[in-house]
C-alpha atoms as an extended CHARMM CRD file, in Angstrom:
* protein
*
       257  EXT
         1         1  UNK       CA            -65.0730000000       45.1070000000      -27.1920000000  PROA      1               0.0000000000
         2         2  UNK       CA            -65.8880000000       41.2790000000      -28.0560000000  PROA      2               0.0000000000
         3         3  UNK       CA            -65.6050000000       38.7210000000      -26.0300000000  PROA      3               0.0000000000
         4         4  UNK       CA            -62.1650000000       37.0430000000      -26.4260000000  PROA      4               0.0000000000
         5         5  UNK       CA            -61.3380000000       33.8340000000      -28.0320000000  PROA      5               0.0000000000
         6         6  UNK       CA            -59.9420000000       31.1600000000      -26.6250000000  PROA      6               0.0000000000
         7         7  UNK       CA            -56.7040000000       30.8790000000      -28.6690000000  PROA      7               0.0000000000
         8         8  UNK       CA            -56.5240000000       34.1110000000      -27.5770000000  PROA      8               0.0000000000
         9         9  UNK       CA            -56.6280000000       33.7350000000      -23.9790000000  PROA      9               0.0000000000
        10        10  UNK       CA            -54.4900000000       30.7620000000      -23.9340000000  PROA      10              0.0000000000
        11        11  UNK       CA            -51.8280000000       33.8440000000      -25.4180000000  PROA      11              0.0000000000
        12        12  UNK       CA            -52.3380000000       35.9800000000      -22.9640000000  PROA      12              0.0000000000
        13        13  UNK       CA            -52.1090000000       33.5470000000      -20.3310000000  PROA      13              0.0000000000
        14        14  UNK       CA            -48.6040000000       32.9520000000      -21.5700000000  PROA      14              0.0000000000
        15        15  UNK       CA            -47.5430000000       36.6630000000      -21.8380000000  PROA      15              0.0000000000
        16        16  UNK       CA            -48.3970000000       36.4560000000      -18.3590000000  PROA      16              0.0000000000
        17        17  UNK       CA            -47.1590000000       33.4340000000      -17.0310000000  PROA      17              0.0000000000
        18        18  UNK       CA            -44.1020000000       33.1090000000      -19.0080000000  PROA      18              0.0000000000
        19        19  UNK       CA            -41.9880000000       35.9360000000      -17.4190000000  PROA      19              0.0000000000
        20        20  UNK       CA            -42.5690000000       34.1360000000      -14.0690000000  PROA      20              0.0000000000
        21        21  UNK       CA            -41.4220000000       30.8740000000      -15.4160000000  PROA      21              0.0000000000
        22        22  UNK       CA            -38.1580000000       32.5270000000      -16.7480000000  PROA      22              0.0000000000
        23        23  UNK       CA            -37.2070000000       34.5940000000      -13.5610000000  PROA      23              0.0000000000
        24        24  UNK       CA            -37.7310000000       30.9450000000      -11.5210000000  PROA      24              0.0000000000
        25        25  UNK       CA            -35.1690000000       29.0780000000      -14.1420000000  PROA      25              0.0000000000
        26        26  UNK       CA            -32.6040000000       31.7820000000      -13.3440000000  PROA      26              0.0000000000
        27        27  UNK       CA            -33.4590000000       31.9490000000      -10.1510000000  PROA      27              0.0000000000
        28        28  UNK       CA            -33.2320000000       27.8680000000       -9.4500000000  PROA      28              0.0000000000
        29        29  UNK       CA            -30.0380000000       27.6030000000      -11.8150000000  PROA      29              0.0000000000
        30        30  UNK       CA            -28.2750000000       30.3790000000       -9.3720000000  PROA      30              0.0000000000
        31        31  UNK       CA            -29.2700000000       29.0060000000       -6.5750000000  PROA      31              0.0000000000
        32        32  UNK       CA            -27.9240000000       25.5200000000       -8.0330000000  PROA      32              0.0000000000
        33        33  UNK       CA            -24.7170000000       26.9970000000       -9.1150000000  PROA      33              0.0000000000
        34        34  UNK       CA            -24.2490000000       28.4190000000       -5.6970000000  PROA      34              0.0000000000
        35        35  UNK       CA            -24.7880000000       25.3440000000       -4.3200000000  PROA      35              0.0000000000
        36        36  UNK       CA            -21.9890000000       23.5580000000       -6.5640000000  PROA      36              0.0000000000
        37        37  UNK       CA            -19.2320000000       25.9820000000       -5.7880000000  PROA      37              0.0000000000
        38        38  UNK       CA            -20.4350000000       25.6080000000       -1.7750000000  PROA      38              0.0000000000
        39        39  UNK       CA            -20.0420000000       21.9820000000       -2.0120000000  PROA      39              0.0000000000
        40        40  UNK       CA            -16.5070000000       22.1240000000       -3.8210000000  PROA      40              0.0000000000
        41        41  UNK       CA            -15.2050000000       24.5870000000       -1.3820000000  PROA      41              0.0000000000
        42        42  UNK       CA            -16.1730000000       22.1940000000        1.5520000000  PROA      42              0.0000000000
        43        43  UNK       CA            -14.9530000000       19.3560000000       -0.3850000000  PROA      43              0.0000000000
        44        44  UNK       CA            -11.7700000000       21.5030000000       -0.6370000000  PROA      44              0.0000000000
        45        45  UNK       CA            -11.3850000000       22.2450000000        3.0690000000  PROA      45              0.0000000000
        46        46  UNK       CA            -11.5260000000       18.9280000000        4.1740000000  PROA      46              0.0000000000
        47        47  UNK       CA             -9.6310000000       17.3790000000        1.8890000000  PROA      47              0.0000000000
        48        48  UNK       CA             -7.1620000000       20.4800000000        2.5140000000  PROA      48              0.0000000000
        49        49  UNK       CA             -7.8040000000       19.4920000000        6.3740000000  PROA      49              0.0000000000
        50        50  UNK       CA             -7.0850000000       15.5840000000        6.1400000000  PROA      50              0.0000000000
        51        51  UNK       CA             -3.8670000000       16.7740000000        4.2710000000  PROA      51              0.0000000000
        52        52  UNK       CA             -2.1140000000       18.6260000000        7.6000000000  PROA      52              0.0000000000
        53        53  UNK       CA             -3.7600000000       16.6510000000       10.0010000000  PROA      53              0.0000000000
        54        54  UNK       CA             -1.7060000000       14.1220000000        8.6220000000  PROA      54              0.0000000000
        55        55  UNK       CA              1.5580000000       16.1090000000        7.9900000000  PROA      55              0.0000000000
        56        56  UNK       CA              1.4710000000       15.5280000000        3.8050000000  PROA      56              0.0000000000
        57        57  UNK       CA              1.7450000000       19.0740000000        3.1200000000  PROA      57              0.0000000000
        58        58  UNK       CA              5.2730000000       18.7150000000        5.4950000000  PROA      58              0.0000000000
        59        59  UNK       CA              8.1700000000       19.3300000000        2.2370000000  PROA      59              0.0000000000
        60        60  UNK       CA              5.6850000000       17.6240000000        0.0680000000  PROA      60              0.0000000000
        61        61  UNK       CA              3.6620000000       19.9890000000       -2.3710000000  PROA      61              0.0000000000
        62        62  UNK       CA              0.5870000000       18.4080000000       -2.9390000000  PROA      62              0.0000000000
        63        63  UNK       CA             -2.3080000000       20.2790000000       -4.8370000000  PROA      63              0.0000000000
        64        64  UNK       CA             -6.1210000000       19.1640000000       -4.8300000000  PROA      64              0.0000000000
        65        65  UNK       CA             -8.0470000000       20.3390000000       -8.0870000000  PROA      65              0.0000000000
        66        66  UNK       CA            -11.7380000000       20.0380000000       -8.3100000000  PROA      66              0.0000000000
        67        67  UNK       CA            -13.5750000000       19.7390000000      -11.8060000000  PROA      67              0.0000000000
        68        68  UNK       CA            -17.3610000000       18.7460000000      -11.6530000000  PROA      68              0.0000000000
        69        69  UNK       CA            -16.8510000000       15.4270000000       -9.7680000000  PROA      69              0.0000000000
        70        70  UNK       CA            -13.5610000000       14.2940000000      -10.1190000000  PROA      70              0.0000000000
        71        71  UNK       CA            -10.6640000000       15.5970000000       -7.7290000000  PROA      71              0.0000000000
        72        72  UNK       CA             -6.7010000000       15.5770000000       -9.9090000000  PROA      72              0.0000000000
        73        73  UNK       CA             -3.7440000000       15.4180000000       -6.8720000000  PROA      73              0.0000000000
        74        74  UNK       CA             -1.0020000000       17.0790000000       -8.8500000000  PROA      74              0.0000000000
        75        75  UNK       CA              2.4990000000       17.6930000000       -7.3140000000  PROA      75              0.0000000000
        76        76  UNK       CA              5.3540000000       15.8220000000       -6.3090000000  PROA      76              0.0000000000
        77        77  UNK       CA              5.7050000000       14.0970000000       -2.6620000000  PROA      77              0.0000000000
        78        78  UNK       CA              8.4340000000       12.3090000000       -0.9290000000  PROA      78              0.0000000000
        79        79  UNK       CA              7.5320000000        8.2870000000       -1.1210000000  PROA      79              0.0000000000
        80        80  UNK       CA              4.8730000000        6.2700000000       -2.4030000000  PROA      80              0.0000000000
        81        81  UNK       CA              3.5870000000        5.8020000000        1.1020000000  PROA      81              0.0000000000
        82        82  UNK       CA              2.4330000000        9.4500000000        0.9170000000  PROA      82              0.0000000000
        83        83  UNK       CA              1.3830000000        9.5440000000       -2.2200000000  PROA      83              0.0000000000
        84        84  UNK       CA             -1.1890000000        6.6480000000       -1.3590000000  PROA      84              0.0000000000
        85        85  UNK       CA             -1.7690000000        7.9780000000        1.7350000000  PROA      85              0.0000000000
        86        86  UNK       CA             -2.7970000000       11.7170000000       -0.1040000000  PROA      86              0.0000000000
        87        87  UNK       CA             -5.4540000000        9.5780000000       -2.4130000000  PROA      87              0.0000000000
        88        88  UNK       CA             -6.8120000000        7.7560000000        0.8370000000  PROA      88              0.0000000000
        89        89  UNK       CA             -7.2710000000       11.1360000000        2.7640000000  PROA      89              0.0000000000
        90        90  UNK       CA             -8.9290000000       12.4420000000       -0.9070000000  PROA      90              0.0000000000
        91        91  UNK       CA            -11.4860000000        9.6530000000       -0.4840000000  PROA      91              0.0000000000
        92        92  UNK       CA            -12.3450000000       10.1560000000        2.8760000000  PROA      92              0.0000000000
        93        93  UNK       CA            -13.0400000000       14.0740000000        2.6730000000  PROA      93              0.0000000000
        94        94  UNK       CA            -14.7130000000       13.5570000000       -1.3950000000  PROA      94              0.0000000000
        95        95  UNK       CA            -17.0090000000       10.8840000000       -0.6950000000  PROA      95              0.0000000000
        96        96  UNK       CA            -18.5430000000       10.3000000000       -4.3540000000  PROA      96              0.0000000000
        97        97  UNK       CA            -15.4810000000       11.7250000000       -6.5000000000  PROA      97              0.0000000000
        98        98  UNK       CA            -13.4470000000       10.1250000000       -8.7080000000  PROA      98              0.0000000000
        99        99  UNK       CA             -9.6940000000       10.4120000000       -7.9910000000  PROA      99              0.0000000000
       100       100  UNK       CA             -7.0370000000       11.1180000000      -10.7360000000  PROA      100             0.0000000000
       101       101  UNK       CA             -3.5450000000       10.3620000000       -8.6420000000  PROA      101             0.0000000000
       102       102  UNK       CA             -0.7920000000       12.4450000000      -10.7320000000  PROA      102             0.0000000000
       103       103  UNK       CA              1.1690000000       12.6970000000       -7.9840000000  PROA      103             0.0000000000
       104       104  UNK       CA              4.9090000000       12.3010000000       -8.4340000000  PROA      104             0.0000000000
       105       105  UNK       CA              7.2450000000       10.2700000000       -6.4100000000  PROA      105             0.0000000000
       106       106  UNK       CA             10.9080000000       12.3360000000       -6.2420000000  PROA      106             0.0000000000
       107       107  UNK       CA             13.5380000000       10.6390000000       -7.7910000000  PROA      107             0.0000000000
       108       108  UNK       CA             16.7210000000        9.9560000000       -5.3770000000  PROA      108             0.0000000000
       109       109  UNK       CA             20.1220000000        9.1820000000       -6.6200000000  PROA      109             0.0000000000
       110       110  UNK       CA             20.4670000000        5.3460000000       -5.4790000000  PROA      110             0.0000000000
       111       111  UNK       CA             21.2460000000        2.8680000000       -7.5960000000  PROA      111             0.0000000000
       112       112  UNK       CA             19.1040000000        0.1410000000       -8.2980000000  PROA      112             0.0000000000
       113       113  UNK       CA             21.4120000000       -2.3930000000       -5.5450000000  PROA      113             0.0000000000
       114       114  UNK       CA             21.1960000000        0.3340000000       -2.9380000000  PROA      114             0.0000000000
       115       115  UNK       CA             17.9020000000        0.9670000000       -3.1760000000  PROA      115             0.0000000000
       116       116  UNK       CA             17.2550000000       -3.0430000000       -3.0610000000  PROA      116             0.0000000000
       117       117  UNK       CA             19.6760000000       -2.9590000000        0.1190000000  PROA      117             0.0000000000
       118       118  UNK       CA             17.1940000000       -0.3430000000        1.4280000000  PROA      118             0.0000000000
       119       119  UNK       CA             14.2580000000       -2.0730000000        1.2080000000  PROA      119             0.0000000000
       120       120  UNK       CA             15.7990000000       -5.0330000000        2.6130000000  PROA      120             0.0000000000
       121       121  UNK       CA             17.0150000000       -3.3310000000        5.7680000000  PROA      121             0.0000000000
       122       122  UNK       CA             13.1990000000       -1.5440000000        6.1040000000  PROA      122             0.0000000000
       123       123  UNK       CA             11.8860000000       -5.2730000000        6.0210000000  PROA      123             0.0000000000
       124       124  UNK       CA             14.3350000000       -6.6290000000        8.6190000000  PROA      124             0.0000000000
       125       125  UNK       CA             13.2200000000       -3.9530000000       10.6530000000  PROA      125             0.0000000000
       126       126  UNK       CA              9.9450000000       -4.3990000000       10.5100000000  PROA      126             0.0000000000
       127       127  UNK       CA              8.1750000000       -5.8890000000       14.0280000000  PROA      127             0.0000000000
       128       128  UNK       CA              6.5650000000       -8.5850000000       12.2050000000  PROA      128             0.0000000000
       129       129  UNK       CA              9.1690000000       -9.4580000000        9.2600000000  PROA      129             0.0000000000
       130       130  UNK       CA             10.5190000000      -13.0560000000       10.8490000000  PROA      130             0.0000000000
       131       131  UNK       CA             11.7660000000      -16.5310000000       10.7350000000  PROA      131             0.0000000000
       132       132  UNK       CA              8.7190000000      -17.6290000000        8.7570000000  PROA      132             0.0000000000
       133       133  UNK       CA              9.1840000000      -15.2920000000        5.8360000000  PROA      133             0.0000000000
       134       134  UNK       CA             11.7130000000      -14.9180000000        3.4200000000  PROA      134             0.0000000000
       135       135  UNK       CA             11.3470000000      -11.6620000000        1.3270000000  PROA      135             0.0000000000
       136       136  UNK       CA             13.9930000000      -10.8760000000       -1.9930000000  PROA      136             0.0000000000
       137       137  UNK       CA             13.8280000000       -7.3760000000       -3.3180000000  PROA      137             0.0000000000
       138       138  UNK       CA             15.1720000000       -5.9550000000       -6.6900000000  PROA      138             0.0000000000
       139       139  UNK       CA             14.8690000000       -2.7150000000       -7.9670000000  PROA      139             0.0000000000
       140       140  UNK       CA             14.6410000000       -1.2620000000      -11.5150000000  PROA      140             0.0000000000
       141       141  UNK       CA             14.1040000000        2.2590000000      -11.5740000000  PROA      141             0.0000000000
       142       142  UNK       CA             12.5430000000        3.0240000000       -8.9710000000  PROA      142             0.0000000000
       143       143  UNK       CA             10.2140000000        0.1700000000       -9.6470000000  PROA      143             0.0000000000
       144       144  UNK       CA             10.5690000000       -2.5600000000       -6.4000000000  PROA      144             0.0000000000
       145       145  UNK       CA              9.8260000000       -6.5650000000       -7.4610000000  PROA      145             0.0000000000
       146       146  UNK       CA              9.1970000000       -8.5730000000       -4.2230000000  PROA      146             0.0000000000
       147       147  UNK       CA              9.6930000000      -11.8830000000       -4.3510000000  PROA      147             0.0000000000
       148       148  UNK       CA              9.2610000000      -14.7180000000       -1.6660000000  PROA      148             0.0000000000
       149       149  UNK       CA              6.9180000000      -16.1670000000        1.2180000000  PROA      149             0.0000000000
       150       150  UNK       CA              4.6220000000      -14.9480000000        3.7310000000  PROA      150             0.0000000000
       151       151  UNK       CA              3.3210000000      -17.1670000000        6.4390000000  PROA      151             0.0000000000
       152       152  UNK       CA              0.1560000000      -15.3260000000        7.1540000000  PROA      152             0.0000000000
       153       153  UNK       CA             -2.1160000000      -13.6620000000        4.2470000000  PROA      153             0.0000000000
       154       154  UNK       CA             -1.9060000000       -9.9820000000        5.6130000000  PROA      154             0.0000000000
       155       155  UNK       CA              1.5060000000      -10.0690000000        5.8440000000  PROA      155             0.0000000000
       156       156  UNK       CA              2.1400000000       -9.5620000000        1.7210000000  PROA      156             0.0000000000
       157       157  UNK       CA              0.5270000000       -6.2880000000        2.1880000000  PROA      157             0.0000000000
       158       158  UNK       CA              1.9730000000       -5.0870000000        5.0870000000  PROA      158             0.0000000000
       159       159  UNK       CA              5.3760000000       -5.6170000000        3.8280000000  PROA      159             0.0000000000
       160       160  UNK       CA              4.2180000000       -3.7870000000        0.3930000000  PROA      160             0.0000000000
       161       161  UNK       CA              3.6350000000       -0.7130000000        2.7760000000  PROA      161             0.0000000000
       162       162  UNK       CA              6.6390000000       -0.7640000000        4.3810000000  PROA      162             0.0000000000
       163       163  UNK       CA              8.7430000000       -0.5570000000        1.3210000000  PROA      163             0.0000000000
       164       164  UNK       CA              6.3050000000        1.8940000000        0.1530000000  PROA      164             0.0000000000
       165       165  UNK       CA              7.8400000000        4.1170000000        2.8140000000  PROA      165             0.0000000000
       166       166  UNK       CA             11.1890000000        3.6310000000        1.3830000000  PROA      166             0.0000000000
       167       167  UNK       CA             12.1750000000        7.2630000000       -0.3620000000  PROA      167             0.0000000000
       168       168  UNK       CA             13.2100000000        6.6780000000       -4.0110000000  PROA      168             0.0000000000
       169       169  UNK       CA             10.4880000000        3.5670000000       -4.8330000000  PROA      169             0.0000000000
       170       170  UNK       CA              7.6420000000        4.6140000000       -6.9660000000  PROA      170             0.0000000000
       171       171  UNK       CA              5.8510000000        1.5650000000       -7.6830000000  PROA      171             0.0000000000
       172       172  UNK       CA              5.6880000000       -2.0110000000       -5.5020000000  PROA      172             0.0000000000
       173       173  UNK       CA              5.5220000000       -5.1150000000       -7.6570000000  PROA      173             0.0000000000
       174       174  UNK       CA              4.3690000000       -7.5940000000       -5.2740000000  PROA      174             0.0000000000
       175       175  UNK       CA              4.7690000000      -10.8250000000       -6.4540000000  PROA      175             0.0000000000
       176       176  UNK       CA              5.0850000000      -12.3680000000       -2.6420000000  PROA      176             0.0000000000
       177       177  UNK       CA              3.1330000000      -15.7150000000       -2.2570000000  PROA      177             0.0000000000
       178       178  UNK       CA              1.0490000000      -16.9130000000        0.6460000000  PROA      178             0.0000000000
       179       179  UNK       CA              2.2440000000      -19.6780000000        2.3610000000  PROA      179             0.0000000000
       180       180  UNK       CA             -1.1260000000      -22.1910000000        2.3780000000  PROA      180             0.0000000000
       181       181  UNK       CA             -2.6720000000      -22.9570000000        6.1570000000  PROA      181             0.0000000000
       182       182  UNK       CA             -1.6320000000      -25.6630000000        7.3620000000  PROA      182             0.0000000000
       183       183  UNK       CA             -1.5350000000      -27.4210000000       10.8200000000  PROA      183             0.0000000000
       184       184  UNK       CA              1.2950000000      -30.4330000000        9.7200000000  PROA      184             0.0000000000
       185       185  UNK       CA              3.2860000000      -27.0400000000        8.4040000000  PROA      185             0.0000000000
       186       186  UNK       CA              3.0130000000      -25.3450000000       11.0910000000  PROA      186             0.0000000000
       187       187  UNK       CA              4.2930000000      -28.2740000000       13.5490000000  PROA      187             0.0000000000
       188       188  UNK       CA              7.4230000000      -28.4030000000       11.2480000000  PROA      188             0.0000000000
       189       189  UNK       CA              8.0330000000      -24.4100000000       10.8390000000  PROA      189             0.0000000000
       190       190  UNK       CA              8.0940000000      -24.4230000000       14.9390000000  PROA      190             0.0000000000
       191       191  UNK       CA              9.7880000000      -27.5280000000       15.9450000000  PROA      191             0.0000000000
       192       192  UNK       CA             12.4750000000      -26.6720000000       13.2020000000  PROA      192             0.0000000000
       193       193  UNK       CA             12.7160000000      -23.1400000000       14.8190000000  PROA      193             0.0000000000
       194       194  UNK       CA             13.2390000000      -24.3780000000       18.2910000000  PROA      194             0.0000000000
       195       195  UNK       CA             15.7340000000      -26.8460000000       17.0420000000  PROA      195             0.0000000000
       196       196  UNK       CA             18.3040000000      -24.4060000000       15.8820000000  PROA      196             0.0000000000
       197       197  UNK       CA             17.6120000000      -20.9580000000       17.9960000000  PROA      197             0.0000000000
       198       198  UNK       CA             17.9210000000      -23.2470000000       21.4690000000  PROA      198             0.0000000000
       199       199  UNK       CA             20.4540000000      -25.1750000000       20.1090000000  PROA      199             0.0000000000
       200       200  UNK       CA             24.1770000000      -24.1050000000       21.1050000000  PROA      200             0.0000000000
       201       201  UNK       CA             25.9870000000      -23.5920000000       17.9180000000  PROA      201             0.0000000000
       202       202  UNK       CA             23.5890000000      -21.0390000000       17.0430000000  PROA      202             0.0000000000
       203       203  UNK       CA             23.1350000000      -19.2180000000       20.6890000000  PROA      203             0.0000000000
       204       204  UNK       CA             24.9450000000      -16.5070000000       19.0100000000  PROA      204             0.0000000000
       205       205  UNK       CA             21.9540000000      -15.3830000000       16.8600000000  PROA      205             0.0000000000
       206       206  UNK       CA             18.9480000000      -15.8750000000       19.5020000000  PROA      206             0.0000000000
       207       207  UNK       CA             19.1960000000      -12.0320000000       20.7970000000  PROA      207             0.0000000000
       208       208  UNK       CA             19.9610000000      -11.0390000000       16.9410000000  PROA      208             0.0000000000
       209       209  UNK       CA             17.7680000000       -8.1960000000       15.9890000000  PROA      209             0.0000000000
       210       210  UNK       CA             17.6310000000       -9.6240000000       12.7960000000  PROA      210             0.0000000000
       211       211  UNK       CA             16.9650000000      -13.5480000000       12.3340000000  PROA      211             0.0000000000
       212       212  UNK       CA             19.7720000000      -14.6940000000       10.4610000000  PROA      212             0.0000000000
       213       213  UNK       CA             17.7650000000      -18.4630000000        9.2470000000  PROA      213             0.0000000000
       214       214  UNK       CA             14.6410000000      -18.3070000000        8.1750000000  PROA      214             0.0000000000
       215       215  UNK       CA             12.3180000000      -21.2750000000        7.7460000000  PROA      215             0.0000000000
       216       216  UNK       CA              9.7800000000      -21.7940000000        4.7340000000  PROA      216             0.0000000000
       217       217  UNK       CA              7.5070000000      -24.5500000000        4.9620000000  PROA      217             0.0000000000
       218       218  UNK       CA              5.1190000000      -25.6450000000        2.2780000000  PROA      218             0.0000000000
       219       219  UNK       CA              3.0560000000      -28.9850000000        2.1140000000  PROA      219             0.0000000000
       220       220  UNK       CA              5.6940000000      -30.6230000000        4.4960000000  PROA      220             0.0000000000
       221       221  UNK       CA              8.9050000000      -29.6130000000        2.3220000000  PROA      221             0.0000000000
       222       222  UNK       CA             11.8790000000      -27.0150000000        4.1030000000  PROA      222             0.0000000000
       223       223  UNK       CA             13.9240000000      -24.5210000000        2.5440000000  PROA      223             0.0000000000
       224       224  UNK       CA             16.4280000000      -22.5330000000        4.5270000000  PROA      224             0.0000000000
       225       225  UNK       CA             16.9090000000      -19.1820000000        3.8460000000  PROA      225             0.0000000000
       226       226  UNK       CA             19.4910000000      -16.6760000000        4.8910000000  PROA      226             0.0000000000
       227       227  UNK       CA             23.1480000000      -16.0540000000        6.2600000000  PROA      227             0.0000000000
       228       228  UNK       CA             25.2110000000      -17.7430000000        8.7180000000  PROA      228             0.0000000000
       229       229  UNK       CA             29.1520000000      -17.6040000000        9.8480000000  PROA      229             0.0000000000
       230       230  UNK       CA             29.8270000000      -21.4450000000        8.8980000000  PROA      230             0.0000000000
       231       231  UNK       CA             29.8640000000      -24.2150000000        7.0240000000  PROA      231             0.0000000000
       232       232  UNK       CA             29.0970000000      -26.3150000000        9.8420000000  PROA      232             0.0000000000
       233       233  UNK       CA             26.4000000000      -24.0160000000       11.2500000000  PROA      233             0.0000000000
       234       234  UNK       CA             24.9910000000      -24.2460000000        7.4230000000  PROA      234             0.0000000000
       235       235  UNK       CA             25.1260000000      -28.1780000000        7.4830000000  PROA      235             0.0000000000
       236       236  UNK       CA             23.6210000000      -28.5210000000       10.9960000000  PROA      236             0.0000000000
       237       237  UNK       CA             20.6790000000      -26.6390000000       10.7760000000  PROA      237             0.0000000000
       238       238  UNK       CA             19.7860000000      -29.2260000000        8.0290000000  PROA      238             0.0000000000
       239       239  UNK       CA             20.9130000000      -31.8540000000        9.5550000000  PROA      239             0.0000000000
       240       240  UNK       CA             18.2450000000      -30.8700000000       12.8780000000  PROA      240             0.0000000000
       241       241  UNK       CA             15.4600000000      -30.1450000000       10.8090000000  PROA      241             0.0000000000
       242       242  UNK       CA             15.9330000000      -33.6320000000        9.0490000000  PROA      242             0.0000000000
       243       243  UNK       CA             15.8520000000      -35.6940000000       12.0370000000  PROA      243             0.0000000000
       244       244  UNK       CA             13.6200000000      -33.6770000000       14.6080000000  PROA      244             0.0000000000
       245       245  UNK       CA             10.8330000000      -32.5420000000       12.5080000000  PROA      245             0.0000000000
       246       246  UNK       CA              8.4110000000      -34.2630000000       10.2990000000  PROA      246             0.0000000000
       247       247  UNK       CA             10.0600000000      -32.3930000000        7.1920000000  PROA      247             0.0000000000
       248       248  UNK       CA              9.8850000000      -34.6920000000        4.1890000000  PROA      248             0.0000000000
       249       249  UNK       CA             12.3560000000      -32.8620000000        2.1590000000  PROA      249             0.0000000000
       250       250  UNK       CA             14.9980000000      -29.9750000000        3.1260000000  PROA      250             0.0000000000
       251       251  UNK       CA             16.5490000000      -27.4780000000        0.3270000000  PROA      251             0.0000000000
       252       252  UNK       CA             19.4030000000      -26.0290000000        2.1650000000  PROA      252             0.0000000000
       253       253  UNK       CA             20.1820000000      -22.3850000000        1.0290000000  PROA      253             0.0000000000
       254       254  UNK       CA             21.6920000000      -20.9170000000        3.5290000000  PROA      254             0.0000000000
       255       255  UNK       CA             24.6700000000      -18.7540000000        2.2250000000  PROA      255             0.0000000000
       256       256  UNK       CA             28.2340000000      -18.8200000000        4.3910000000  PROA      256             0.0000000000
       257       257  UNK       CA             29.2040000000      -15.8630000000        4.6860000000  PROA      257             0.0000000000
């Protein structure tokens, strides 16, 4: 028998080699896919996890689907609160994932005026919803529009997640301006508050649950919001602001009611 060729050892090598190669593909490409469907199913638990630790499963249903990496919330929940609240909870277990929300807000029966007049009890009930914030709320659909002042800067978003709580909205239009820092503002806003809580007239409404004038301040000028029993309670609390603060101009819009 001759001695062999190289061309034809360099075959031979291959016929040899090759099978190896093959059976290590296969075997690294199982291994692989079982280490995909591992990671989705822990994915899955914890996101299934972060969903009852935080009661959104509770008359919600709420369903996680994983496809390569992107994780779909389908379903319908209760209020927008929860259906953010599902997509933060998402993020936190699926680290890397992008998130499709199709979650559904359920419709409720209110009309658009008594879903406004919810929202605008939920803000008056809110801890820090007060005298230095004025907050209007219409409805369309569903779809909230707030309109008005906050005195601090984390205040428009808190009071976008409190309505966000309210059942029957499914989308917060915040349109809520920022009332600018300011230390000549700020004199004003609390000398003008003292002036007409400690003042007698309006005694009635300093244990109100609900502050019945509220007092917006921006670059020195007033404007009264709100409801009170009288025209002379209206007329006064202009009248104090105007002579014992700094204001330099007062819109009076306090409604008699």
């Amino acid at each position: 028998m001759g001695k062999m060729n190289s061309h034809s050892k360099i075959k031979l090598a291959l016929h040899l080699i090759l099978p190896a190669l093959i059976a290590f593909a296969v075997s690294f490409q199982t291994a692989s896919a079982v280490t995909v469907k591992q990671t989705a199913m822990t994915v899955q638990t914890k996101i299934e996890h972060n969903f009852a630790k935080h009661d959104l499963l509770k008359n919600n249903d709420i369903h996680a689907v994983l496809y390569g990496h992107i994780v779909t919330l389908q379903g319908t929940v209760g209020t927008l609160a929860e259906k953010n609240q599902a997509e933060h909870e998402v993020s936190k277990a699926a680290k890397g994932y992008l998130i499709q929300n199709n979650l559904t807000v359920r419709n409720s029966d209110l009309t658009d005026s008594q879903l406004a007049g919810r929202v605008t009890n939920r803000l008056n009930k809110y801890l820090f919803y007060g005298v230095f914030d004025w907050v209007t709320p219409s409805a369309d659909n569903g779809v909230v529009t707030l309109r008005g002042w906050a005195h601090e800067r984390w205040l428009k978003g808190a009071f976008a997640r409190q309505v966000a709580q309210v059942p029957g909205v499914t989308q917060v239009n915040n349109q809520i301006e920022v009332l600018p820092v300011s230390i000549f503002d700020n004199e004003i806003r609390h000398r003008a508050m003292r002036l007409i809580y400690d003042n007698p007239l309006y005694e009635m409404y300093a244990y109100d649950a609900f502050e019945p004038v509220h007092i917006i301040v921006n670059g020195g000028d007033v404007t009264l919001y709100g409801d009170v029993a009288s025209t002379s309670e209206k007329g006064w609390a202009a009248t104090l602001i105007k002579f014992g603060t700094n204001a330099m101009n007062i819109d009076n819009r306090l409604k008699v009611l």
